[in-house]
N, C-alpha and C positions, 0 to 999 in steps of 0.2 A: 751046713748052712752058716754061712758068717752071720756077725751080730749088725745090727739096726737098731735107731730107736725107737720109741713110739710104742715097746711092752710093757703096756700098761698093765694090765690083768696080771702078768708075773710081779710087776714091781708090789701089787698090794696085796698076793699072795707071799709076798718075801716078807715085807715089815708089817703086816698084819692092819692094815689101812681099807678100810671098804674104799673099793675104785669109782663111788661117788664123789668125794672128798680128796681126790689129790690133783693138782695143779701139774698137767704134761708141758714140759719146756724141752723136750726133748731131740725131736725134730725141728726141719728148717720148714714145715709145711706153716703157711700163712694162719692164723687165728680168724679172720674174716673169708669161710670165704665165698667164691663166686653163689652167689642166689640163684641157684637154680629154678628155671620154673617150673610149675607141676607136669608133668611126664604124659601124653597124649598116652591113651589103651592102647593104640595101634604101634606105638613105636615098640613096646615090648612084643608084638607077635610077629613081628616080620624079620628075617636075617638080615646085615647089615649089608648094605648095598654104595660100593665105591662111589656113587653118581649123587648122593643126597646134600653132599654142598660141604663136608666137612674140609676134605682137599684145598678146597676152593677158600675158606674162612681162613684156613690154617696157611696157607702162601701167603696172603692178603695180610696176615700181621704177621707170621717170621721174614715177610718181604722174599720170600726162598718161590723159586721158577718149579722143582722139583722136590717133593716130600713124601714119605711113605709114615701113615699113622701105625702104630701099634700099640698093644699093650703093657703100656707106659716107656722109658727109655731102657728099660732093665731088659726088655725081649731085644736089644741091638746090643745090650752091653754083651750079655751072653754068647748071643748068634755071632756079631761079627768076628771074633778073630778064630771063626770056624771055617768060613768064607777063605781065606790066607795059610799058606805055607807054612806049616812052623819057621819060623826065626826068633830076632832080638828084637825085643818090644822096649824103647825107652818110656818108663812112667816113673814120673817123679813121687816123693813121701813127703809129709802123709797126703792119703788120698782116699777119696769112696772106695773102701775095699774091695767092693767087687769086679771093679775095672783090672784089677792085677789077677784076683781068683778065674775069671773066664779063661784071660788068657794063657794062664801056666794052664788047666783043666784043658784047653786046645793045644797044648804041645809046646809055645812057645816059653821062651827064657827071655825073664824080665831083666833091664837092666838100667843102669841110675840113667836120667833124664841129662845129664851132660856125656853120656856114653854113647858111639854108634850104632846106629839100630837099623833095622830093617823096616819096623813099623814104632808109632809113639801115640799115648793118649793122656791127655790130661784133662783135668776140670779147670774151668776158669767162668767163676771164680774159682776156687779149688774148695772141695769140702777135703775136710772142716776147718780151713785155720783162715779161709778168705782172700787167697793170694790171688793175685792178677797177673795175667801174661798179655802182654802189647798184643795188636794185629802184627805188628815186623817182626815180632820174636817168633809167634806161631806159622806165619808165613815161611818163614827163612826155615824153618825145622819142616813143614812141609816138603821144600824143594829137598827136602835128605831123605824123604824114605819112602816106601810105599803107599802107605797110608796113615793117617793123622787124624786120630780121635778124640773130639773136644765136646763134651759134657758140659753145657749148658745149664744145666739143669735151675741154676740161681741167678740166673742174670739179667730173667724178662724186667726187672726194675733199673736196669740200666742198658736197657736193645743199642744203644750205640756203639758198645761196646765187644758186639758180637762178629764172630767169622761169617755169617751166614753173607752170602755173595760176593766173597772174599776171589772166586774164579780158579781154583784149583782143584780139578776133577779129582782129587785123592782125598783130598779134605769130606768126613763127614761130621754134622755135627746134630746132637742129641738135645731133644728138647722135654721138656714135658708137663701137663700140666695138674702135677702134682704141689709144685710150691707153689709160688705165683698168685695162680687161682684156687689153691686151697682144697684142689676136686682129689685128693691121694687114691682115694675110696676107687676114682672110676676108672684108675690106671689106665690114661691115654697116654701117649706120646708122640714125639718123630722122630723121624733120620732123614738128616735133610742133606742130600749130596747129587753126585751124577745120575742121572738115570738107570746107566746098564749097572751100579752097585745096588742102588735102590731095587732094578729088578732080581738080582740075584738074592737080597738079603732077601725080597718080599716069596720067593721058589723056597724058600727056607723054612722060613716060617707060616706058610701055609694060609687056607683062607680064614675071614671071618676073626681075625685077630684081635678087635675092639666090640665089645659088646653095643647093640644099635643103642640102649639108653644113653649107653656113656658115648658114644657118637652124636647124640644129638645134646647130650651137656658142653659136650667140648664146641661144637658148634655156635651153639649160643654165646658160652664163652670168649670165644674166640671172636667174635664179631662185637661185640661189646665196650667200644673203644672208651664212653664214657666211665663205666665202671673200674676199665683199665687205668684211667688216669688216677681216676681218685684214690684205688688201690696201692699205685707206686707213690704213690705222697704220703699215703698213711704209713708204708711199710718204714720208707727210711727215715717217715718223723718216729717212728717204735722202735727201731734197730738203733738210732742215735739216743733217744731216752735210753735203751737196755745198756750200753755202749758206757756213758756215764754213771748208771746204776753199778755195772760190774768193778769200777774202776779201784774198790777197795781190793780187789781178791789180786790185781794184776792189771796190766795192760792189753784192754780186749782189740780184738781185728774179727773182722766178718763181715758179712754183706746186708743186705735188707731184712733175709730173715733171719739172720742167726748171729749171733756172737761167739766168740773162741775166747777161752784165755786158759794160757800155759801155765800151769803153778806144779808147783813140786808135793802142792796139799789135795790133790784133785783125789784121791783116794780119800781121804780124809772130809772134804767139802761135800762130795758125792752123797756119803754118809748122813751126812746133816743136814743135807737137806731133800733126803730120802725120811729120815725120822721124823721130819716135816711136810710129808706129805707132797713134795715138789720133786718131779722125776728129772732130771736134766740128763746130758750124754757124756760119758765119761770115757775117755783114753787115754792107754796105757805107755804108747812110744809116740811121739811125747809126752809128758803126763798132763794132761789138760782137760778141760771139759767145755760141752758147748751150748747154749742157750738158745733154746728159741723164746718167741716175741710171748707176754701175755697177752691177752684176749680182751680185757674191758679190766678199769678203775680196780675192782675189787681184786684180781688177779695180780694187777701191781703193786699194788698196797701187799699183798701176801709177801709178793716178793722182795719187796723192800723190806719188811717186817726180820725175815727169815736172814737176810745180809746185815742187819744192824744185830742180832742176837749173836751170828756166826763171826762178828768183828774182833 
């Protein structure tokens, strides 16, 4: 199993911290999120049924003609490059590790993102350091290879930005509505592309892939345009305060929910503010670490707290 963030119970069985009392900055999942409303009896006793309207919510804001939900984006990161030939898969560093781990565990040979390939995936933005790739860059790298996998996963704060109807039946792209709205817990997602991939990924993975409760959070969700707006206003007014806040430690880059910065003290900082009760995500090539948002005043205040002692 590769590492993630968001272990909390091990972080406060390491430093001896009851996991009441420590402040998770760890992941890129949102601090507010979607309000779910209370859960009808009937939706837990029935199995989940394609026809209930989730489809229908979820084209209607990724603007996508064709989507397949699943269990969250990690069931296509896995599945698809099982779907495919062994080949050359260009994916660029650093990246959500698990995008490279499916693919070598399927056979193929990874190779640098300016090299030729047979197939290529990237995140954009990219976790974790926040990079962006144009629609013309990821287009043009389309027209070169079989298929083209773009991980979405952080970018519902900036939907302009996205491939989704981009018109090229190789292109698939990965959604999910674990940042964003905050839902991690109810691992939905999509893969939103051609239909005959969509039906081969969906022969794969089999039925009943989203639990009906989290089918019907993501729904509501998804239909929710008001809470959407004021959500993308809060995130990158929080990612811009975090943005300024980190500015002692380094030069941060990220998106809405997170912050990156490269320092050659990331072992060292990690530490410090691990003995302080704040988990943040730490990596090793290149040495850096990466923050997500706090959650309300008292949170911020800790973390500024914890940066003026660590100056």
């Amino acid at each position: 199993m590769l590492e993630h963030g968001g272990k909390l119970r091990a972080a406060a069985r390491r430093w001896n911290i009851p996991l009441a009392d420590w402040l998770d900055l760890s992941t890129g999942i949102a601090p507010r999120p979607y309000p779910v409303p209370a859960v009808p009896a009937e939706v837990w006793q029935r199995l989940p049924e394609d026809d209930d309207g989730l489809e229908a919510a979820a084209c209607d804001y990724y603007g996508a003609r064709h989507l397949l939900p699943m269990s969250g984006s990690q069931a296509a990161i896995q599945m698809l490059p099982r779907l495919f030939a062994p080949g050359r898969v260009a994916i660029p560093a650093p990246i959500y590790n698990e995008h490279p781990g499916a693919w070598q565990v399927a056979g193929h040979t990874r190779v640098g993102w300016g090299d030729p390939s047979d197939y290529a995936v990237v995140c954009n933005p990219t976790n974790p350091t926040g990079q962006r790739y144009s629609r013309t860059e990821l287009m043009e790298r389309a027209r070169r290879v079989r298929l083209l996998v773009v991980d979405e996963a952080f970018l519902d704060a900036e939907p302009e930005a996205s491939l989704i109807g981009g018109g090229a039946d190789n292109v698939v792209v990965l959604r999910s509505l674990g940042k964003f709205f905050g839902l991690a817990g109810a691992r939905v997602g999509c893969a939103i592309g051609a239909p005959d991939l969509l039906a081969r990924l969906a022969e794969k993975l089999g039925p009943w892939t989203v639990a009906n409760p989290a089918r019907w959070a993501a729904r509501h969700a998804l239909a929710d345009r008001d809470w959407q707006a004021v959500q993308r206003e809060r995130l990158k007014a929080g990612s811009q305060r975090l943005a300024e806040s980190l500015r002692a430690l380094g030069e941060p880059t990220g998106t809405a929910l997170f912050q990156y910065v490269a320092t050659p003290r990331a072992a060292e900082l990690f530490d410090a503010f691990a003995r302080r009760g704040i988990l943040v995500r730490r990596f090793d090539d290149p040495s850096a670490l990466r923050f997500g948002l706090p959650a309300n005043d008292n949170e911020w205040r800790r973390l500024a707290r914890a940066l003026k002692e660590m100056a």
